[in-house]
VOKOL-144373 format. One record per residue (C-alpha): x, y, z; residue in one letter. Coordinates in steps of 0.1 Angstrom, whole numbers, plus 5000, padded with zeros to 4 digits. Example, Ala and Ser with C-alpha at 12.3 -4.5 7.8 and 13.67 -1.06 7.14 Angstrom:
residues 2
512349555078A 513749895071S 
end
This chain:
residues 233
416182951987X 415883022023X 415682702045X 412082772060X 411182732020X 413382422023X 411682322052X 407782352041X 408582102012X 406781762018X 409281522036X 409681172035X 408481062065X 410980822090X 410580472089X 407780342110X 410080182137X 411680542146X 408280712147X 407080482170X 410680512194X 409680912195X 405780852203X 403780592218X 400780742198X 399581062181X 398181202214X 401981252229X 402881492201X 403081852215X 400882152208X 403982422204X 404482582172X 407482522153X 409382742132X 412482752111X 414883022113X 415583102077X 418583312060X 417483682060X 420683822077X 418984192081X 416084052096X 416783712116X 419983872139X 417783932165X 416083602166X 419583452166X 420583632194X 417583592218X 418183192208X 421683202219X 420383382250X 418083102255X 420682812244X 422983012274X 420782992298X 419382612294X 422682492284X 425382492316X 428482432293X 427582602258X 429582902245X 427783262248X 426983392215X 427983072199X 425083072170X 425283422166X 428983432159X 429083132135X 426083322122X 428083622111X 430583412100X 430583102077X 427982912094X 424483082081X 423382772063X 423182572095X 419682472104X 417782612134X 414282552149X 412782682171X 409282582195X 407282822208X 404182812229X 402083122233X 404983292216X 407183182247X 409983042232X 410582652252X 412782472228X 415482522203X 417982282186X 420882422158X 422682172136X 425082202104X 428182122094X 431182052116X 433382312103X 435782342134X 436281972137X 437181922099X 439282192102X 440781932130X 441081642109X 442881842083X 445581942112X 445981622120X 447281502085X 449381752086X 450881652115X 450781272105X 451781282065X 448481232053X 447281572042X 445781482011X 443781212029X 442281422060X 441481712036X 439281432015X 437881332046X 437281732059X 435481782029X 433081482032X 432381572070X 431681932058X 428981772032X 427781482044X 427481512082X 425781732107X 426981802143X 423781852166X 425482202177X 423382312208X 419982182217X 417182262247X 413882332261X 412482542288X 412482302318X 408682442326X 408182252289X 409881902296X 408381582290X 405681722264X 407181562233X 408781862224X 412881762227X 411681462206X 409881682180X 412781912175X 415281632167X 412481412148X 412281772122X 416581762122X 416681432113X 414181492085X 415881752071X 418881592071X 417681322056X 416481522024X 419881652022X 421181332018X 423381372047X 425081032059X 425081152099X 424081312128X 426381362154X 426881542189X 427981542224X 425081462249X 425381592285X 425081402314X 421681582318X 420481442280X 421581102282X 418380932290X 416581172263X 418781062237X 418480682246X 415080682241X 415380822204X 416580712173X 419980862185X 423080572196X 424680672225X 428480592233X 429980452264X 431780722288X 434780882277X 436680662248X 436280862210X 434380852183X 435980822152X 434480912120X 437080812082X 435780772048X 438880512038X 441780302059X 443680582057X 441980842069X 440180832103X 439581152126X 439381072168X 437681242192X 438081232225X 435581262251X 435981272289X 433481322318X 429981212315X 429081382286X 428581082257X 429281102218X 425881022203X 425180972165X 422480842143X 423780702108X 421080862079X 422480642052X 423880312052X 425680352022X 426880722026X 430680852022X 430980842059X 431580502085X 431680612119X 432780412153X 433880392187X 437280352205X 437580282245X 439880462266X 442180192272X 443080112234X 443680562230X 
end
């Protein structure tokens, strides 16, 4: 089933609190059209890479032909939306599963004699968790509800997966977006650590401005996720 059939199924909305933290009433919510990029390899390459074009030129730090590459590769299930307005595209946002970090957390037990344990925890950050991968909007389309709109339809989504987090790294640029949303930013620098047991707990590190944000989906899920300073690394 391709996720833009996913996607037009009837969603359980947020609760009421968060709806009201993304719009002070119904009048903010933007006018763009939204649209989920579904799976259709043959057809949707294109529309990936004109998204990654977009994602490269809002985004000062993101990876050229990032979406397109994990496209090709084992990544095609990751959700992407775009906004559009007057078929201008103004916003995008791609999330999914963190593939390269679990791939991290399974080093690390290597290295640390706890293989069996990181690979458990890999496997339930591959299921049930979501990096927010890339997100923007056209700065001529800024402050019309439409950042908030894209994250609000992630978060849903997620949601119906029954995916325990959302995660990311917000630029110094995104901060104040982010703290205005449902969305917990960290302090500066520090990690965020994310373990499904005492003995297996993944770090990472962040330095800069940027921030480690996260929204927990479940408070019961497979995954607890928290926050270490710089001084105690």
């Amino acid at each position: 089933m391709s996720l833009f059939n996913i996607f037009r199924r009837k969603k359980t909305p947020l609760p009421e609190d968060q709806n009201r933290r993304f719009y002070r009433s119904d009048s903010e919510r933007p006018e763009a059209y939204f649209k989920v990029i579904g799976d259709d390899r043959t057809a949707l390459i294109g529309e990936y890479q004109a998204i990654d074009q977009f994602f490269s030129e809002h985004i000062a730090d993101t990876t050229r032909n990032k979406l397109t590459n994990a496209y090709n590769h084992k990544q095609a299930d990751d959700l992407v939306i775009v906004a559009y307005q007057a078929q201008e595209l103004v916003g995008a946002i791609w999330a999914g599963a963190p593939h390269n970090e679990a791939d991290g957390a399974i080093a690390m037990g290597k290295m640390q004699g706890k293989q069996k344990e990181m690979e458990r925890l890999a496997q339930d950050m591959r299921q049930h968790s979501w990096m927010l991968h890339d997100m923007a909007v056209h700065p001529k389309y800024r402050r019309r509800g439409i950042g908030f709109e894209l994250l609000n339809r992630v978060i849903e989504e997620a949601s119906s997966k029954e995916i325990d987090l959302l995660w990311g790294v917000a630029s110094p640029e995104s901060v104040a977006f982010y703290k205005r949303s449902p969305v917990m930013v960290m302090p500066p620098e520090g990690a965020l650590t994310i373990s499904n047991s005492p003995r297996a707990k993944y770090g990472l590190p962040i330095t800069g401005e940027s921030r480690w944000i996260h929204c927990r989906l479940r408070q019961t899920g497979a995954l607890d996720v928290g926050y270490v300073p710089q001084n105690r690394l």
